[in-house]
C-alpha positions as CSV (number, residue, x, y, z in Angstrom):
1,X,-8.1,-47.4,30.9
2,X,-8.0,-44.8,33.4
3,X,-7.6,-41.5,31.5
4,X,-3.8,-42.2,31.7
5,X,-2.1,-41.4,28.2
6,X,1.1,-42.6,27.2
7,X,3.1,-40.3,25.5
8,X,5.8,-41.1,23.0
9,X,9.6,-39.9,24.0
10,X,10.3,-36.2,22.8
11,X,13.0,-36.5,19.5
12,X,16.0,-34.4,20.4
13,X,15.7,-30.8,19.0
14,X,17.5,-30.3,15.6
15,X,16.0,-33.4,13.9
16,X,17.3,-37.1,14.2
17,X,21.0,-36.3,13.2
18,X,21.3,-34.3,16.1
19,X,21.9,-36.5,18.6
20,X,24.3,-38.5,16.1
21,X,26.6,-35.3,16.2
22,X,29.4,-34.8,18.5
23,X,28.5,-32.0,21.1
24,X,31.5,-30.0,20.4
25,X,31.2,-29.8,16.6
26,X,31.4,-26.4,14.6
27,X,28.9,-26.5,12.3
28,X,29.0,-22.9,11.4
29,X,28.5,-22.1,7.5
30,X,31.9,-22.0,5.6
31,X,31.7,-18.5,3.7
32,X,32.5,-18.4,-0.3
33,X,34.9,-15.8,0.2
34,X,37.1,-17.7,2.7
35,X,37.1,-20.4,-0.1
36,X,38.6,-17.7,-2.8
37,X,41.2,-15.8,-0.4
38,X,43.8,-18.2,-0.7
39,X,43.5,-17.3,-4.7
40,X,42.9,-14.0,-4.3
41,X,46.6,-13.4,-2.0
42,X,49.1,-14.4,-4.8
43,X,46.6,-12.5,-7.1
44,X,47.0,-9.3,-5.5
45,X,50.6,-9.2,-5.2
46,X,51.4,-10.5,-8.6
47,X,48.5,-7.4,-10.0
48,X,50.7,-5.0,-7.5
49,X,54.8,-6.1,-8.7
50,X,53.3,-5.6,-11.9
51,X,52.3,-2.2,-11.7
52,X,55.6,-1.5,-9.6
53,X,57.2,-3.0,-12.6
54,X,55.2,-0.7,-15.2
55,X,56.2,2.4,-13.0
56,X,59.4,1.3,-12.9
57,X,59.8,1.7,-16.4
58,X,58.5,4.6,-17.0
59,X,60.8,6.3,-14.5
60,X,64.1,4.6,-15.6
61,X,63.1,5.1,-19.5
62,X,65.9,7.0,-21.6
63,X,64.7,9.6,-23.9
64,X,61.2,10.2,-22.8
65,X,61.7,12.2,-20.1
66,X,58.9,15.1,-18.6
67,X,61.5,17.0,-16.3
68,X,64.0,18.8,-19.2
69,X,67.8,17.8,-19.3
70,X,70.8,19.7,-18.9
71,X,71.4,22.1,-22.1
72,X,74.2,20.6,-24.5
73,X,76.7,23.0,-26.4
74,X,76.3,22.9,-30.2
75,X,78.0,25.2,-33.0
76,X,76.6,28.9,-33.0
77,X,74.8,27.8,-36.7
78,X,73.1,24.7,-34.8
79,X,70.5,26.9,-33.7
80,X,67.8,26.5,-36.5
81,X,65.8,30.1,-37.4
82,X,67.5,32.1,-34.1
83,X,70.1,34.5,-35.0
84,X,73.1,35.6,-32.6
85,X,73.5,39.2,-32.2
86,X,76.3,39.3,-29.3
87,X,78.9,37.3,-28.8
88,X,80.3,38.3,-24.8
89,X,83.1,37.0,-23.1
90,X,81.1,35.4,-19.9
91,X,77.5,34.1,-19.0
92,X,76.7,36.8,-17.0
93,X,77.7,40.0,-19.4
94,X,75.3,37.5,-21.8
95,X,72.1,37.4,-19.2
96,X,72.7,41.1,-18.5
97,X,72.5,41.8,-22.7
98,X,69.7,39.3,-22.6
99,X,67.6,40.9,-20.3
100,X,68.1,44.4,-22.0
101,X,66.9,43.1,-25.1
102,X,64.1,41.4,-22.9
103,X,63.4,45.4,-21.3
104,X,63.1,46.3,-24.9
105,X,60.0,44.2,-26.0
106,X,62.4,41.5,-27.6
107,X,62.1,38.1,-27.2
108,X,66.2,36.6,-26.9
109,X,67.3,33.9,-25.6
110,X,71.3,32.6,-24.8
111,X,72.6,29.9,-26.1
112,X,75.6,28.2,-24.8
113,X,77.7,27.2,-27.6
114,X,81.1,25.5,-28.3
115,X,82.6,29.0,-29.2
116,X,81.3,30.6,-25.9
117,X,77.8,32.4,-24.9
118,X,75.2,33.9,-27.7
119,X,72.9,36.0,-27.4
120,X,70.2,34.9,-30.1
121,X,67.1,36.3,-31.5
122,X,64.5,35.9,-34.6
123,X,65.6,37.3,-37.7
124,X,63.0,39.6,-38.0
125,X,63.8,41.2,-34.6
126,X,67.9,41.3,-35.4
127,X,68.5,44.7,-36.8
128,X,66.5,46.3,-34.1
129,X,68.3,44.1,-31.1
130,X,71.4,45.2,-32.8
131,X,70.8,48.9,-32.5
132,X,69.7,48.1,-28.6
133,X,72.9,46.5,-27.5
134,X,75.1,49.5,-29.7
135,X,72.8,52.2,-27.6
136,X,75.3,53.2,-24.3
């Protein structure tokens, strides 16, 4: 032998299933997530027209409202502990009797009733609001 040394082919690089793979191949890892998103679509959107459904509720609900309905006419004795102590002809002559009472330190309040406007106070405060509407 004359120093020459025979060497042994080179295996292709990426291990002996390398060259058994097509050159074109993806072999890129498949991430978990991508696995879960086609569960995790319908998922969302059934959570979300729920919650449009709960809201919806809540808004169309009768009887539990937060924003206060129109006031409804009762009888003048359909007002619990208030007392009227006028009895005027329109709305406004009502508000402008209110408010006097109101100037006065009085707390009033007017009612409409079936009967037309009252002007209503607490028991306690009726003889006084009395003599304040009789004053010119």
């Amino acid at each position: 032998m004359t120093g020459a040394t025979s060497a042994a082919p080179a295996a292709p690089s990426g291990g002996p299933r390398a060259a058994a793979r097509p050159s074109g191949a993806h072999t890129a890892r498949v991430d978990v997530w991508a696995a879960y998103q086609v569960l995790f679509g319908p998922l969302m959107a059934f959570v979300a027209v729920g919650v449009l459904a709960l809201l919806l509720r809540w808004t169309w609900a009768r009887g539990r409202s937060l924003v206060p309905g129109r006031a409804r006419q009762g009888a003048p004795e359909d007002y619990g502990l208030l007392v009227a102590v006028a009895e005027p002809a329109t709305f406004v002559e009502a508000e402008v009797l209110r408010r006097r009472l109101e100037d006065e330190g009085l707390r009033a309040t007017l009612a409409p009733t079936t009967e037309g406007p009252r002007v209503l106070v607490f028991p306690r405060d009726a003889e006084v609001a009395r003599a304040v509407l009789r004053r010119p």
